[in-house]
C-alpha positions in Angstrom: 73.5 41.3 -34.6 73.5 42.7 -31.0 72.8 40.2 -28.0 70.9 39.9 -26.5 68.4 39.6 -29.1 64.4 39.8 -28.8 64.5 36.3 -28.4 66.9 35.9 -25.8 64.8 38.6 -23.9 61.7 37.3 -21.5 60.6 38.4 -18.5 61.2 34.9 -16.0 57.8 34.0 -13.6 59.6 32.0 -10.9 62.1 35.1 -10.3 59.5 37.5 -10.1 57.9 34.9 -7.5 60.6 34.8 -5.6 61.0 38.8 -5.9 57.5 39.4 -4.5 57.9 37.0 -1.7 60.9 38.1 -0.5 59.6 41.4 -0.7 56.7 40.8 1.4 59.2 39.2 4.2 60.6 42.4 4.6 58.6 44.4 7.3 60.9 47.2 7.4 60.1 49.0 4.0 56.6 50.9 4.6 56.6 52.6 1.4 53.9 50.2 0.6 52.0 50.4 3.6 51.4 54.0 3.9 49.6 55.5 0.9 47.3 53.6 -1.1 49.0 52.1 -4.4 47.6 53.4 -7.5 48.0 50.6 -10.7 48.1 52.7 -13.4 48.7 51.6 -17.5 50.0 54.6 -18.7 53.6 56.0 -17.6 51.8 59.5 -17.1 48.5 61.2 -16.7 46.0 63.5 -15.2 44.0 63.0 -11.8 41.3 65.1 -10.2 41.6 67.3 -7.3 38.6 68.7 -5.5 38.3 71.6 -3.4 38.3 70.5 0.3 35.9 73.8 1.2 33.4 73.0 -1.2 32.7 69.5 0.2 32.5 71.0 3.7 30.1 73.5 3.1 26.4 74.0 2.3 24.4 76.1 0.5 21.0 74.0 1.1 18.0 76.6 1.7 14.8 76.3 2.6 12.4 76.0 -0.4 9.1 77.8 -0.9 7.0 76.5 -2.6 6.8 76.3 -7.0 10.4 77.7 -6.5 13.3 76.1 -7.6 16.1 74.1 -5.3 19.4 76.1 -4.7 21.8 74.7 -6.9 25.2 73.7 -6.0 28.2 72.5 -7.5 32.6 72.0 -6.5 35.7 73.2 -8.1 38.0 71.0 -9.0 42.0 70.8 -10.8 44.0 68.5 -12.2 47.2 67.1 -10.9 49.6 64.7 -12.8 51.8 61.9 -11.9 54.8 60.6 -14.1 56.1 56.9 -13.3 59.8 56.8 -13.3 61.5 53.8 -14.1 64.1 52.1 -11.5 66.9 49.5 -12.7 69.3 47.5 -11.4 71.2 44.4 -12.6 73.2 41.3 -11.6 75.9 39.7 -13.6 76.1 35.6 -13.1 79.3 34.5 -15.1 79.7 31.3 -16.8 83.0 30.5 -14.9 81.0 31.7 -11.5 78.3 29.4 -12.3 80.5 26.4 -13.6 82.0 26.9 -10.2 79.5 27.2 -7.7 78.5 23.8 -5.4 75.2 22.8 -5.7 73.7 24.5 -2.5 74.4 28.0 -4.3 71.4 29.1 -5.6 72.6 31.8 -7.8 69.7 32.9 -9.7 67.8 33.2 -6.0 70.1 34.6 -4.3 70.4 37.5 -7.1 66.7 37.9 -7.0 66.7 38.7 -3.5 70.0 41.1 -3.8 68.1 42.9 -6.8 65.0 43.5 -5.1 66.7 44.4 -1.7 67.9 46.8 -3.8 64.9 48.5 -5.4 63.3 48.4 -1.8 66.1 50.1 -0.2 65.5 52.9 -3.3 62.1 53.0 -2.9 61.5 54.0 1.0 64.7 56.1 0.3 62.4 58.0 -2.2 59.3 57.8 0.3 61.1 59.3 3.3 62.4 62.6 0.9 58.6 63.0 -0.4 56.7 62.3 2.6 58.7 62.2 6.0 60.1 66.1 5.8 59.8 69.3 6.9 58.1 71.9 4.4 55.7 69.5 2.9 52.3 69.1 4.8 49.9 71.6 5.6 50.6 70.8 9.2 53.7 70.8 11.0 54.8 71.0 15.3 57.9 71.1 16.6 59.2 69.0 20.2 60.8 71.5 22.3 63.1 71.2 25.9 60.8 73.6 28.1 58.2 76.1 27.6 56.5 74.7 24.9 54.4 78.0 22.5 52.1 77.9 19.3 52.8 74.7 17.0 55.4 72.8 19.8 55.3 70.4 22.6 57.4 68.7 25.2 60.2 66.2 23.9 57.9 63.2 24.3 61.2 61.3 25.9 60.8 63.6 28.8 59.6 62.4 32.1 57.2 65.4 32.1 56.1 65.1 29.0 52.4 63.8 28.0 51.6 62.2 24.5 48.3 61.4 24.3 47.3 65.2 25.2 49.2 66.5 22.4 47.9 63.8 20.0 44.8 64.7 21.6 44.9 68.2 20.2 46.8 67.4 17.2 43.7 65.3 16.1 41.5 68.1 17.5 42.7 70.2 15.4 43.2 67.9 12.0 39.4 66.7 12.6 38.1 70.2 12.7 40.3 71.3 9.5 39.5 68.1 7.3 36.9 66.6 9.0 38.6 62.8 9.1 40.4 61.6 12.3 44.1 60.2 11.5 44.2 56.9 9.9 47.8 56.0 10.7 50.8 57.3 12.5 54.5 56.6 11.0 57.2 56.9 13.7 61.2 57.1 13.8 63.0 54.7 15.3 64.3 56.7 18.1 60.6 57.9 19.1 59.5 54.5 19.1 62.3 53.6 21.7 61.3 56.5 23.7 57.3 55.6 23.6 57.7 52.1 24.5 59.5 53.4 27.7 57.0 56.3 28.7 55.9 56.0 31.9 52.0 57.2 30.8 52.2 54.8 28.5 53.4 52.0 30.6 50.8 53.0 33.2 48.0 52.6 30.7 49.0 48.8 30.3 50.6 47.5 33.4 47.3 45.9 34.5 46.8 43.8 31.1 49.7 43.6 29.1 52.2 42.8 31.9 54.4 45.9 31.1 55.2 44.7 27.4 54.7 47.6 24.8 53.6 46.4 21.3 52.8 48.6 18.0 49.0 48.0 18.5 48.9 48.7 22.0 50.8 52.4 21.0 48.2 52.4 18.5 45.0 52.4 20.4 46.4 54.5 23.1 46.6 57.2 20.5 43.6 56.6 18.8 45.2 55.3 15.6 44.1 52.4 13.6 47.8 51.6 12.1 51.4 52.4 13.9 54.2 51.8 12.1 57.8 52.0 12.7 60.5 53.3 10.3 63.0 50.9 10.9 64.4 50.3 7.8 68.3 51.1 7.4 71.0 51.4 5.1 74.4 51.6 4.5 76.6 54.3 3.7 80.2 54.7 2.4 82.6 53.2 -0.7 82.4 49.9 -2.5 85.9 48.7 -2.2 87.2 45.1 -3.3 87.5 43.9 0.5 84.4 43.0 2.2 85.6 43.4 5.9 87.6 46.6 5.3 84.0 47.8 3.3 81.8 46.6 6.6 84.6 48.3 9.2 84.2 51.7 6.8 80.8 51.8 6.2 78.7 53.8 8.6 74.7 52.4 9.3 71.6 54.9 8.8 68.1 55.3 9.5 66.1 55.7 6.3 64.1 58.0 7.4 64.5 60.9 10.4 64.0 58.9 13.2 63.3 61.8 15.7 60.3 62.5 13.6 56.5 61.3 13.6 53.8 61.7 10.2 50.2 61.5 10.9 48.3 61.0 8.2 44.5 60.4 6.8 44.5 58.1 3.8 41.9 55.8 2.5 42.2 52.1 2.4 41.9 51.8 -0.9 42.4 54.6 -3.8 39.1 56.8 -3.7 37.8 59.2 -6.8 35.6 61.3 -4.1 37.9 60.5 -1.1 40.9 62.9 0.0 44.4 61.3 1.0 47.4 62.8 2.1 49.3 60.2 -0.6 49.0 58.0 -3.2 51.8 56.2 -4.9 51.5 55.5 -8.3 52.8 52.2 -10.1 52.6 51.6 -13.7 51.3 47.9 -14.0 51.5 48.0 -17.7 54.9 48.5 -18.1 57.7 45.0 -18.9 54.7 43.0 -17.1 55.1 44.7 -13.8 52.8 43.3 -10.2 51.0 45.4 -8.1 53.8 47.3 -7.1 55.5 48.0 -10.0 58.2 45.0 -9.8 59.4 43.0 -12.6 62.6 40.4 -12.9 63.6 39.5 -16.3 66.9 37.0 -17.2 68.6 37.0 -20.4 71.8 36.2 -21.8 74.7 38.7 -22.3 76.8 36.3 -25.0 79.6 38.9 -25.4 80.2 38.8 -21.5 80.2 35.0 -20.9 76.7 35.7 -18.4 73.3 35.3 -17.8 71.9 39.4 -16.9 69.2 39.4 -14.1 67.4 43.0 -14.2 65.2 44.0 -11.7 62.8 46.9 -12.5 60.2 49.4 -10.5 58.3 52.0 -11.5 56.4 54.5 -9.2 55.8 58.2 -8.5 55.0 59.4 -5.1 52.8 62.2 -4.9 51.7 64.3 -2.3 47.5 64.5 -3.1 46.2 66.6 -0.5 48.7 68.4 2.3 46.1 69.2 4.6 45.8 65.5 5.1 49.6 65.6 6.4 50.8 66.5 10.1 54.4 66.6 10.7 56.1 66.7 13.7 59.7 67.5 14.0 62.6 67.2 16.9 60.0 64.9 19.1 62.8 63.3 21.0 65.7 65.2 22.3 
């Protein structure tokens, strides 16, 4: 019979406790605090889509009298999401485990590795859906000098000014939506160059004494969320040397980090609500949380090992572009 068998199979409670707190610890990954999170029980399905220019429109009349009210009605399409299913696994030999002292934790410490992991995948996945040229309605572009139609200053430019091109940019977004931006994502080299700007600093120097935070950035640009991409990974080989892997391997922003996203999105998933985003996670698959995450543990016999798998399922799709603004090159 092939091990493991059914009964040797079981998702384990305490590891997926540990999973989601370690998860929650980790700041850096905002693929979860973006877009609303969709729990879902099917793998796939259909959702509606309404026609932004029906919903700001009217057709209301004056009525004479014994005549009938105008009537009125929307367009609408469907749209379909499809939850894809991430895995990755840790091996725990019997000989490793025999071996260890008793301040290893080994089943911890492989929770955490796993979902480290999945995290990494997942903002990897956000950034190349969400933080890119060619997919919002919206995009600008940071320019050196002479900025023309759809650019702006470099904002790490002493002559550059912010808050008047966010200014216009949410101009512009409230006029074609009708919502003002609910959040603002930014690189990690734009944030260095915004807590340095001298209008910002100016703004704050009589309150703050000179110290930038995220939620002073965000109320000088009208926001109600700020966050910072700062999640990194590493590139280059596995080899079987760990400091000759660390002196090889290069370090890299997740995400662009000379680019900003503004956004509107809801707090919560809407049926009569736009959002630029939602991210889908099916909740009814292997006894998956909130976000998709399971841990399971079971035994490979044939390998001498207890098998730790961590599993995430999600699909990121983009709902409505016009709910997307995109800017591009905003540091030199």
């Amino acid at each position: 019979m092939p091990l493991p068998g059914s009964s040797d199979l079981h998702v384990n409670r305490p590891l997926t406790n540990v999973s989601v707190a370690w998860m929650q610890g980790q700041r850096d990954f905002i693929a979860n605090q973006v877009f609303p999170r969709v729990p879902v029980q099917k793998r796939s399905d259909l959702f509606w889509k309404y026609s932004k220019s029906d919903w700001r429109r009217t057709d209301a009349k004056k009525r004479a009298p014994g005549t009938e009210s105008v009537g009125v009605g929307w367009n609408q399409t469907t749209d379909q999401y499809y939850c894809d299913v991430y895995a990755v696994h840790k091996d725990i030999e019997d000989q490793v485990r025999a071996n260890a002292d008793s301040n290893w934790n080994l089943d911890s410490d492989a929770t955490r590795f796993l979902t480290n992991q999945l995290l990494l995948r997942r903002d990897l996945d956000w950034a190349n859906a969400y933080f890119r040229t060619g997919v919002w309605a919206t995009e600008y572009t940071g320019v050196a000098a002479n900025p023309g139609a759809n650019q702006f200053l470099h904002w790490d430019l002493a002559a550059s000014d912010p808050l008047t091109d966010q200014t216009g940019f949410g101009t512009d977004f409230r006029l074609d939506t009708g919502y003002d931006f609910a959040g603002m994502v930014v690189g990690a080299d734009v944030w260095k160059a915004l807590k340095n700007h001298p209008a910002i600093l100016d703004r704050i120097k009589f309150t703050q004494k000179g110290v930038i935070t995220k939620d002073l950035v965000a109320s000088f640009f009208d926001v109600p969320k700020l966050l910072v991409a700062y999640a990194s990974q590493s590139v280059g080989p596995q080899i079987n040397d760990a400091v000759a892997q660390d002196a090889n391997a290069q370090q890299q922003w997740l995400v662009d980090p000379k680019s900003v996203l503004l956004y509107y999105a809801p707090s919560a998933p809407s049926l009569l609500t736009p959002s630029a985003g939602y991210t889908f996670t099916w909740t009814g698959y292997s006894g998956g949380n909130r976000e998709g995450l399971s841990m399971s543990q079971f035994r490979m016999q044939h390998l001498k090992s207890d098998r730790l798998e961590g599993e995430m399922t999600y699909d990121m799709k983009v709902v409505s572009p016009d709910c997307g603004v995109f800017l591009k090159n905003v540091v030199s």
